[in-house]
C-alpha beads as a LAMMPS data file, in Angstrom:
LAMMPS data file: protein, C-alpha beads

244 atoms
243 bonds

1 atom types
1 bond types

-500.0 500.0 xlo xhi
-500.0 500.0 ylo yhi
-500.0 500.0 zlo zhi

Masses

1 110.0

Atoms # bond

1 1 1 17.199 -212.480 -241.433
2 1 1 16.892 -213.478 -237.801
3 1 1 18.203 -210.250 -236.545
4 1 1 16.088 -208.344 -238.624
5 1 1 12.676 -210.148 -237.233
6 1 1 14.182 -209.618 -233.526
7 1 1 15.118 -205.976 -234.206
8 1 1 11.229 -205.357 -235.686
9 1 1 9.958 -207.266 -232.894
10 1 1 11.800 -205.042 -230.759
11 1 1 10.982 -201.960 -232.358
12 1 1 6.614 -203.335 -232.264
13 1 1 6.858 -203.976 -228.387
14 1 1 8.789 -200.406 -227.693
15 1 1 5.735 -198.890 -230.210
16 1 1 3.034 -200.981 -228.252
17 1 1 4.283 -199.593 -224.824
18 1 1 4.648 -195.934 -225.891
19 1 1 1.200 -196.131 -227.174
20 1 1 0.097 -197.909 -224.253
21 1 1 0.928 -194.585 -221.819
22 1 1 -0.242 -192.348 -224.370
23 1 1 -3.342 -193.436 -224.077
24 1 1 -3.264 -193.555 -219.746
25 1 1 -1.788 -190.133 -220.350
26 1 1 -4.641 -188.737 -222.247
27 1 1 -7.360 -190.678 -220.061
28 1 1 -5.750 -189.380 -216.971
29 1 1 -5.578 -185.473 -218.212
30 1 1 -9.213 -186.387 -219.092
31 1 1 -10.473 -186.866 -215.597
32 1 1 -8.668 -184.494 -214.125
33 1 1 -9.189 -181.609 -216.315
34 1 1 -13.226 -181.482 -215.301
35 1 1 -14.989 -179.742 -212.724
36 1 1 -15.126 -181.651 -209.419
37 1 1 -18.472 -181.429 -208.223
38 1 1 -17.855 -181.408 -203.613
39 1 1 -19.648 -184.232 -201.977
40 1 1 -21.873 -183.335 -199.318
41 1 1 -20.853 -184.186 -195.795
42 1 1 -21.513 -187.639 -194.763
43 1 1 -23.694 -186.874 -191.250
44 1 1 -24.182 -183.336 -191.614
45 1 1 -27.750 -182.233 -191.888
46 1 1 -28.000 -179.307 -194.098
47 1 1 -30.617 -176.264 -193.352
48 1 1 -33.437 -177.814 -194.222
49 1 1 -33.940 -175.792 -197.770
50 1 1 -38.189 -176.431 -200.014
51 1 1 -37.596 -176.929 -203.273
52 1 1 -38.531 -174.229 -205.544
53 1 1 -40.933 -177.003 -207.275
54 1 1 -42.628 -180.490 -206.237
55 1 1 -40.640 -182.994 -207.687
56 1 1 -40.096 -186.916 -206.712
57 1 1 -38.523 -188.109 -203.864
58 1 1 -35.787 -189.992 -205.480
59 1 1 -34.034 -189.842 -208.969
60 1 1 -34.265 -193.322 -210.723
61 1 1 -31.389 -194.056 -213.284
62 1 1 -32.335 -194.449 -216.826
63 1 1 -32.949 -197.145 -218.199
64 1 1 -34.124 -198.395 -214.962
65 1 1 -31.628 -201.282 -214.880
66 1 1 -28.558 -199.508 -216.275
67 1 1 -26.803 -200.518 -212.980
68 1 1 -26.899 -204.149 -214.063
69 1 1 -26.207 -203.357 -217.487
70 1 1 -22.770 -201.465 -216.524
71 1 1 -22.413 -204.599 -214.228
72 1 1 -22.062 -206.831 -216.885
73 1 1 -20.355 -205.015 -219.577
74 1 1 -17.348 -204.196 -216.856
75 1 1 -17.000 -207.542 -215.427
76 1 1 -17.989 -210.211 -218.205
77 1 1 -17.924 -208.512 -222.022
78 1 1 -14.635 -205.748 -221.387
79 1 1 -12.435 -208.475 -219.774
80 1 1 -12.772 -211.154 -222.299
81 1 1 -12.799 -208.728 -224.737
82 1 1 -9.349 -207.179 -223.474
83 1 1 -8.014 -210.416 -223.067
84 1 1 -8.496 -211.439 -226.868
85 1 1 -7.061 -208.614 -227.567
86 1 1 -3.749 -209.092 -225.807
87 1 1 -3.867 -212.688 -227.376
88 1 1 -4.262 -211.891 -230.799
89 1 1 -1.346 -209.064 -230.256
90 1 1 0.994 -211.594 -229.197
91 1 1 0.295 -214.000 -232.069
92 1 1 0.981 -210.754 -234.223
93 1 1 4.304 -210.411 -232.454
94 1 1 5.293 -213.912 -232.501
95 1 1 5.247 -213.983 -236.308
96 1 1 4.886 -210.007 -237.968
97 1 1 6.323 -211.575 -241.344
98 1 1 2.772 -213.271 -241.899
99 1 1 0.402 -210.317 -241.842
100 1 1 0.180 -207.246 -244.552
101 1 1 0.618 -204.425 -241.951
102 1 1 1.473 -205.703 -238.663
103 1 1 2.301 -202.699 -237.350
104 1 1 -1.274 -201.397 -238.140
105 1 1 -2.807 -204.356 -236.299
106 1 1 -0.899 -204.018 -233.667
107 1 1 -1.810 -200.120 -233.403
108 1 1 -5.212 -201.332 -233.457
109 1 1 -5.445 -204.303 -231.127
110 1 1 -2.915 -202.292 -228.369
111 1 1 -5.756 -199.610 -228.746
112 1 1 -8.553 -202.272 -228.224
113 1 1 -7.172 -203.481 -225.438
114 1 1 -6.480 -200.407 -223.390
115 1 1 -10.225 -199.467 -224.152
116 1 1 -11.407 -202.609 -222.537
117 1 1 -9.112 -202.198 -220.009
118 1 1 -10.345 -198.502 -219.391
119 1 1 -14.065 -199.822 -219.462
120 1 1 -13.230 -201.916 -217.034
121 1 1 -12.109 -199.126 -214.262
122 1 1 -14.544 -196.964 -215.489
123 1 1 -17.599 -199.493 -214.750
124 1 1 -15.558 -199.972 -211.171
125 1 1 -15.539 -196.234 -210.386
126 1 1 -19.792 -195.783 -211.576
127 1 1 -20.337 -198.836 -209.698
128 1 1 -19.468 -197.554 -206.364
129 1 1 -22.171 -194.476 -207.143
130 1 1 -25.214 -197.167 -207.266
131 1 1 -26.691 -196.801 -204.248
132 1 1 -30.595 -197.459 -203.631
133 1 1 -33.087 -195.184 -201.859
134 1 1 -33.573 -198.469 -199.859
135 1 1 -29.865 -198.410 -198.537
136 1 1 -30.105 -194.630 -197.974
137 1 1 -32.515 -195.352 -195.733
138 1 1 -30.869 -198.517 -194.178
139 1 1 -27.821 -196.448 -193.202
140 1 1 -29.997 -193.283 -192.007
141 1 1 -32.619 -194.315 -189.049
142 1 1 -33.937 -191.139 -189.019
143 1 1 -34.675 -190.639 -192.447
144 1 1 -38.101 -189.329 -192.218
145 1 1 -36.918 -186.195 -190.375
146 1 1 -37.131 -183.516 -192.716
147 1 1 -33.699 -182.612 -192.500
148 1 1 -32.701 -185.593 -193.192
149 1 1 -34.483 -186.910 -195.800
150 1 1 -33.661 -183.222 -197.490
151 1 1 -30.167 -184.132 -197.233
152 1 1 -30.600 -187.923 -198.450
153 1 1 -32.287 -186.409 -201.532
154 1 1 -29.149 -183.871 -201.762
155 1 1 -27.027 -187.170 -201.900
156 1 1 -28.905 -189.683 -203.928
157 1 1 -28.829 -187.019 -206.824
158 1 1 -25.436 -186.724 -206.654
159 1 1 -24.485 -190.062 -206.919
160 1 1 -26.769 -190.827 -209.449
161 1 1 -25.036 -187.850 -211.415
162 1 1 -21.476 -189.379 -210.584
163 1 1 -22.867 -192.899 -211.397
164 1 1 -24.182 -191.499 -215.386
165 1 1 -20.699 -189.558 -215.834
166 1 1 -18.656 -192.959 -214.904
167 1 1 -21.295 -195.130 -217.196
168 1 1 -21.228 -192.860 -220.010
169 1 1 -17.356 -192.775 -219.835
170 1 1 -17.054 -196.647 -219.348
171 1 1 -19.243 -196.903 -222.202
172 1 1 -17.574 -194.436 -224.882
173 1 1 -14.432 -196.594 -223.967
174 1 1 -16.082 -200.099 -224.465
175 1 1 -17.701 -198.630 -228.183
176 1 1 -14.555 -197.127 -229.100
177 1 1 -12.133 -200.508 -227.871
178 1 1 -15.131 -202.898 -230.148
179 1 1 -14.334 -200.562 -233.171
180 1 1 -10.780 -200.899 -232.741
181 1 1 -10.634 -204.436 -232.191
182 1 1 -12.994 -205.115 -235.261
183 1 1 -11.055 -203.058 -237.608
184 1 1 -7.648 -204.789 -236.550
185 1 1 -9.513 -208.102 -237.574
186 1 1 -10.232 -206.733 -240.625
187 1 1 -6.501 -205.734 -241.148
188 1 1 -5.133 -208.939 -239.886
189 1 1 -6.801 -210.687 -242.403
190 1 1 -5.133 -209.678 -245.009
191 1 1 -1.985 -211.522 -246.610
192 1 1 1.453 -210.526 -247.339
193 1 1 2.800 -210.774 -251.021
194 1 1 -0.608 -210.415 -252.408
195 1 1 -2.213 -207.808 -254.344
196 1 1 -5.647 -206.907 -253.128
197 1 1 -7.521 -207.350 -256.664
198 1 1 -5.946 -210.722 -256.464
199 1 1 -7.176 -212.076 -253.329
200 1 1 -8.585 -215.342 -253.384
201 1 1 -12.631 -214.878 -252.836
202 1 1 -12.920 -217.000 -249.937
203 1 1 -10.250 -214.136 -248.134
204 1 1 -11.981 -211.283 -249.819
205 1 1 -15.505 -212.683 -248.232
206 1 1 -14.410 -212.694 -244.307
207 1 1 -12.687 -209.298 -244.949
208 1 1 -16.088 -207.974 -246.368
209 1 1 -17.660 -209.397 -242.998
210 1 1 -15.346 -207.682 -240.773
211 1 1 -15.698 -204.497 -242.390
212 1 1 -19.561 -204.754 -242.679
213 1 1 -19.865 -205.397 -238.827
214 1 1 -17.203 -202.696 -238.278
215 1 1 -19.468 -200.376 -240.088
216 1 1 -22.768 -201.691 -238.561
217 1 1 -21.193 -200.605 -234.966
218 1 1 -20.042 -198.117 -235.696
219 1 1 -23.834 -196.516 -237.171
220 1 1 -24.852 -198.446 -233.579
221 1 1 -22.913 -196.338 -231.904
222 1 1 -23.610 -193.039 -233.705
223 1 1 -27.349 -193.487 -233.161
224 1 1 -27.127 -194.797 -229.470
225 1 1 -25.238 -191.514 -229.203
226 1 1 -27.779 -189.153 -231.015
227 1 1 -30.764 -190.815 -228.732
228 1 1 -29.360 -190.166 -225.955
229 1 1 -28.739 -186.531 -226.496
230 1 1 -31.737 -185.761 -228.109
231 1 1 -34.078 -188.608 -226.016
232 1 1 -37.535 -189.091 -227.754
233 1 1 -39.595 -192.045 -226.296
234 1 1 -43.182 -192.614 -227.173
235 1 1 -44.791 -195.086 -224.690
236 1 1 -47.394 -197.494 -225.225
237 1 1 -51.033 -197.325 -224.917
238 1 1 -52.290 -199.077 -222.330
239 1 1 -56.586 -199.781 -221.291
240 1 1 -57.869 -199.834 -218.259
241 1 1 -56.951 -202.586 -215.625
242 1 1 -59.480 -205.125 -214.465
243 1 1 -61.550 -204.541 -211.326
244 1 1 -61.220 -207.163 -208.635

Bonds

1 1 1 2
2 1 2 3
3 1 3 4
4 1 4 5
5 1 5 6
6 1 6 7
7 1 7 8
8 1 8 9
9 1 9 10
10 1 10 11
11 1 11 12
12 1 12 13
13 1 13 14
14 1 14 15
15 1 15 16
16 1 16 17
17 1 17 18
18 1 18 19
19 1 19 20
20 1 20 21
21 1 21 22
22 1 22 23
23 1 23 24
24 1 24 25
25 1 25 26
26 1 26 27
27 1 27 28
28 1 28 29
29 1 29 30
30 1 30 31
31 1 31 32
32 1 32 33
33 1 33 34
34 1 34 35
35 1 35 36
36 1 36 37
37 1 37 38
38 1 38 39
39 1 39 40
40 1 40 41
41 1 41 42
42 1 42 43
43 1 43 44
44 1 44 45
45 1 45 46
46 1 46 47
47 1 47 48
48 1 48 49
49 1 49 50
50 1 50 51
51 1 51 52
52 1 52 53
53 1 53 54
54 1 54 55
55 1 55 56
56 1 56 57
57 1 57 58
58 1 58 59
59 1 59 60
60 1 60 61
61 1 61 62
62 1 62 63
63 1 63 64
64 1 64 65
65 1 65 66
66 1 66 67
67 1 67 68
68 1 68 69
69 1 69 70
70 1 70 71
71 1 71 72
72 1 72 73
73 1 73 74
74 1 74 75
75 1 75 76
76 1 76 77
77 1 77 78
78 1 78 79
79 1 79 80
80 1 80 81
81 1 81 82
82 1 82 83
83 1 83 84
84 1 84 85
85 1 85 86
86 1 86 87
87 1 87 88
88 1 88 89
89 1 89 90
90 1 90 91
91 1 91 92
92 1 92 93
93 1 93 94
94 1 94 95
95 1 95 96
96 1 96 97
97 1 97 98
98 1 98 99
99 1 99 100
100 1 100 101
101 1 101 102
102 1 102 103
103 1 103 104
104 1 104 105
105 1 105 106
106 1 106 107
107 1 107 108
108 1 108 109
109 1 109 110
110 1 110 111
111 1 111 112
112 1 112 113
113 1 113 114
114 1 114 115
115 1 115 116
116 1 116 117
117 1 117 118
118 1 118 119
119 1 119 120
120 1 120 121
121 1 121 122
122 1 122 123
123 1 123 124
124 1 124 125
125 1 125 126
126 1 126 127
127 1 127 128
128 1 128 129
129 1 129 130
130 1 130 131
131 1 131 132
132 1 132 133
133 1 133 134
134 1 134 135
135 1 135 136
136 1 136 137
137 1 137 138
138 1 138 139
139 1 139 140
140 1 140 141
141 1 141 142
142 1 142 143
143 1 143 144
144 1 144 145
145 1 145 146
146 1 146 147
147 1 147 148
148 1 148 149
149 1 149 150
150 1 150 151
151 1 151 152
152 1 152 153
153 1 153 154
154 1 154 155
155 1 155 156
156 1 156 157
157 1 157 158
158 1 158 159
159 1 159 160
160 1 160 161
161 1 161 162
162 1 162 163
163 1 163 164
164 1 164 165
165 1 165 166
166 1 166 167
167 1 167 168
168 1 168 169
169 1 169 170
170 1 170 171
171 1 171 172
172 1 172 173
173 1 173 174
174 1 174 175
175 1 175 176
176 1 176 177
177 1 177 178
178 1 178 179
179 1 179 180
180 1 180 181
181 1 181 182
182 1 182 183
183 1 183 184
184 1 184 185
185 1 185 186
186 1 186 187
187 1 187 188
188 1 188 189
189 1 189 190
190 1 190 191
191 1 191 192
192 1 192 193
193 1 193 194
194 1 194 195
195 1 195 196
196 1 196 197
197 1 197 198
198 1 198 199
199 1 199 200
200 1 200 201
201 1 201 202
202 1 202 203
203 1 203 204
204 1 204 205
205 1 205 206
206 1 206 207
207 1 207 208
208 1 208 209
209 1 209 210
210 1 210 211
211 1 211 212
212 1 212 213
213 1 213 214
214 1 214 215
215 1 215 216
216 1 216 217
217 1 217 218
218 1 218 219
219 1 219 220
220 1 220 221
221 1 221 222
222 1 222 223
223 1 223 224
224 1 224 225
225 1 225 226
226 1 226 227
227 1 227 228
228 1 228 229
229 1 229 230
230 1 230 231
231 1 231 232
232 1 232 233
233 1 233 234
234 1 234 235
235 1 235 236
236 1 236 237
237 1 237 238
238 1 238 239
239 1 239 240
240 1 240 241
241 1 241 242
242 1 242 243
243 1 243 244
């Protein structure tokens, strides 16, 4: 009996680390598959080039204060999040003989895991994109040359571009690793050696939890998705402010 727990323990740890480099696999041939906008030239001052139409100086990220958002979804949320993960899969391991389908949970949490893990570098990489028109102009003492402030525009723009790609990708990851982790809850919960229309109620109720807040993410997700590909905001009314 012992051998047989150490060979399946054996046999869950080689599944958890092929799965594990699956996953970097398919997030590496991810990235590297798209089209590599160039950076423009740190220094070089471009021709200076009108736009074809008057539009602001500066592009502002939206929501306004997405940069802090990103902030503390990569460094606070992911990482305890990832680290829960990890914990709960080596409970699983230390004692598979106690859960219904460990091997399902332990699909589930591994995939958790590396999706908080993946947030994590992906919030790193946007972060280094959030630059202010305020430090643009910091770094650049001649910023109100034409030139120059045509090719400060050029650059903001990208990196605000580079900074929405690494959010959006940091996020999918983070939405995808909560769904995981939830549903491997779910799974854990259930017993071994028990019929499921024999549960005892009490079980049956914190499974029914798990599942409803698996499904109420996952509709969170689905519509944060749909807004922001089809954005519709309708802003207040405001009256007129008072004179001095």
């Amino acid at each position: 009996m012992v051998e047989l727990v150490a060979r399946r323990n054996r046999n869950l740890q080689a599944l958890v680390r092929r799965l594990r480099w699956l996953l970097v696999a398919i997030v590496l041939r991810h990235l590297f598959t798209r089209i590599d906008r160039r950076s423009p030239v740190r220094g070089e001052i471009p021709e200076g080039q009108a736009a074809p139409d008057p539009e602001s100086r500066w592009k502002a990220p939206n929501p306004y204060n997405r940069p802090a958002a990103l902030d503390s979804m990569g460094t606070i949320a992911a990482p305890l999040l990832a680290s829960v993960s990890i914990a709960l899969i080596a409970i699983v391991l230390g004692n598979v003989t106690s859960y219904r389908w460990p091997n399902i949970v332990l699909l589930l949490l591994a995939l958790a895991a590396a999706g908080f893990v993946a947030s994590v570098e992906f919030a790193f990489m946007a972060r280094q994109h959030a630059i202010t028109p305020d430090e643009l102009e910091g770094w650049w003492p001649d910023h109100d040359k034409p030139e120059r402030r045509t090719m400060l525009r050029r650059e903001q723009r990208f990196h605000v571009q580079r900074f929405e790609a690494w959010a959006d990708r940091a996020r999918r990851a983070y939405s995808a690793a909560i769904l995981a982790l939830i549903l491997g809850v779910a799974a854990l919960l259930l017993p071994p050696g028990i019929s499921l229309l024999h549960l005892p109620i009490g079980r049956v109720s914190v499974i029914a939890v798990a599942l409803a807040a698996f499904l109420a993410e996952f509709v969170w997700v689905a519509v944060s998705t749909y807004r922001d590909r089809h954005p519709h905001v309708e802003l207040p009314e405001v009256g007129p402010e008072p004179e001095n």
